[in-house]
Phi, psi and omega in degrees: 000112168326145166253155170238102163342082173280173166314315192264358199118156173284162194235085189337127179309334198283329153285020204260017185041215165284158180224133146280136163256018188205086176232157163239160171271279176269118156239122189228149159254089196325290198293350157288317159305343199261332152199073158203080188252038172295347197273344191278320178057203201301131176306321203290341195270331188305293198312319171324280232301264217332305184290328173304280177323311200284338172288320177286318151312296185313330191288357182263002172094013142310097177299309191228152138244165151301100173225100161285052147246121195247208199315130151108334158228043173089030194287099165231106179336322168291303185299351185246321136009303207288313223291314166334287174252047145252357167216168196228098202217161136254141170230133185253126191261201188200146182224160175161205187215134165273102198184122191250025186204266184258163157301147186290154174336300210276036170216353171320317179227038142228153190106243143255007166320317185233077195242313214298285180306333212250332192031080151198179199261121163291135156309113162304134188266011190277284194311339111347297176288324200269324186275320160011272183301315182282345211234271192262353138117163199258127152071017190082017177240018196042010182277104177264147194274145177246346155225175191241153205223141173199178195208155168214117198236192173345274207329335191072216190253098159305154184277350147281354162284329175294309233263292185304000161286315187295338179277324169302323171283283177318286152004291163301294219279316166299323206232355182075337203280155186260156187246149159253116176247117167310094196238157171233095183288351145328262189277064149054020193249052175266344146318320219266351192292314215283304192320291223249338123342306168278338173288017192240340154107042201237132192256111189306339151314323167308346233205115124337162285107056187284186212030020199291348151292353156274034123196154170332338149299066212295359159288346212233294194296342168289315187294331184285294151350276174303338149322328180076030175251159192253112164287146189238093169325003250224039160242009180303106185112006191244073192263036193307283175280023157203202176243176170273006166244357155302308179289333155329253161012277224315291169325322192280298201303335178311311191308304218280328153316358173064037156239044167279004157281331178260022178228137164223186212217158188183197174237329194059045169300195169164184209271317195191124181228144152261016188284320177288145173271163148343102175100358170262013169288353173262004159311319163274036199291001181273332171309104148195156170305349168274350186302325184307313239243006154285318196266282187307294154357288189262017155246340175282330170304322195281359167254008147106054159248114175307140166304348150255041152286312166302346175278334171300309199288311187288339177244284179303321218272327169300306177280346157296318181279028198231297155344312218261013172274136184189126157336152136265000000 
């Protein structure tokens, strides 16, 4: 039976029931937390509210979540450990770098940074940390990443975005482990994921397509689809520019378009993010892990999408992209 790497250990694919595929525990800008953390207060209380929300998720019949969070959103590994074996849930951790522009500094001149000086090809060294991370487990704690995570927004493919998909891509190629992108499907550029992807030999059943639920253009999400990438429904509740029957709609037509093989669903929530100040999350009540399965759920039925279709998206479609491992 295929396995899937958890916090806690692996997990027989056949156990992971449903899964959100897109959740974070934390999203922190470590070195600011590290000095300036009144805002962060107590741990043991950070850690309660986390295990409390993440308890309250299991009870809607969830099984697993996906929390891509690496290098650029605080990714620490003890604490969800701690967070981990209180509640009874699997969390699939993750490993890669988050960055919609440049590489963090502390890779600027290694690598290939330095093919020039040496005039020869430098190795990355991202890839190594990441296949690491997936092999031996993160940070001495023995907790192995079960997926690999990169990004691409507006800006597009940048060279440092580019230099982490490929690494990231290489990665996958060593280790089997399946991949996730943070993409912005507004300017399309879940195009731009497939270019350099397939030129790196990466089989698109392997590869999320996230947010791809943030926007409405289903000739566009079809076209991603059909491409044979699994899209990531996985904003449900983050309704600033749109709505929550815009992201309904969007799902129910996908459906109703026979692509419910090809979606998976999800919130991209958390526990604690500081990218926010105090007080804009009530701006957001529907952003929490239960929204799908209070809200969303039971209005795409009442708009004719069958369970088993919902069964697909939540269940087979997560144990496929998970199934599908093997070396190249």
């Amino acid at each position: 039976m295929p396995q899937v790497q958890t916090v806690r250990g692996p997990v027989d694919t056949a156990d992971l029931g449903q899964v959100l595929m897109h959740e974070h525990v934390f999203v922190l800008t470590a070195d600011v937390q590290q000095n300036y953390p009144e805002e962060w207060g107590s741990e043991e209380a950070r850690v309660a509210d986390a295990v409390q929300k993440l308890t309250e998720l299991a009870a809607t019949g969830v099984r697993t979540i996906v929390d891509p969070t690496v290098i650029g959103l605080g990714r620490y590994i003890p604490r969800i450990q701690r967070i981990a074996e209180q509640v009874d849930l699997n969390i699939v951790v993750a490993t890669g770098c988050y960055t919609y522009d440049d590489v963090p500094f502390f890779f600027h001149y290694r690598g290939p940074a330095l093919d020039a000086a040496v005039g020869a090809e430098v190795p990355d060294p991202m890839v190594d940390l990441f296949v690491g991370d997936i092999e031996d487990g993160i940070t001495g704690t023995g907790v192995r990443a079960g997926v690999l995570k990169c990004a691409i927004d507006a800006q597009g493919m940048t060279a440092g975005v580019e230099r982490v998909m490929r690494a990231v891509a290489k990665a996958h190629r060593r280790t089997g482990v399946p991949i996730t992108v943070h993409t912005h499907p507004t300017s399309k550029q879940g195009l731009a994921v497939a270019d350099v992807l397939a030129d790196e030999g990466v089989d698109p059943r392997r590869v999320v397509l996230g947010h791809s639920g943030d926007t409405t253009d289903v000739d566009h999400l079809g076209e991603l689809a059909d491409a044979g990438f699994l899209l990531g429904m996985d904003r449900f509740g983050i309704n600033l520019d749109t709505t929550f029957e815009a992201r309904a709609d969007t799902l129910v037509e996908m459906c109703r378009r026979g692509y419910a093989e090809s979606m998976v669903l999800s919130q991209d929530a958390n526990c604690y993010i500081d990218w926010l100040a105090p007080g804009v999350m009530d701006l957001l009540p529907q952003w929490r892990y239960t929204h799908i399965h209070e809200e969303v759920l039971p209005y795409v039925r009442e708009h004719g999408v069958p369970e088993e279709q919902i069964e697909t998206m939540l269940v087979d479609n997560p144990r496929r992209y998970f199934e599908n491992v093997g070396r190249y």
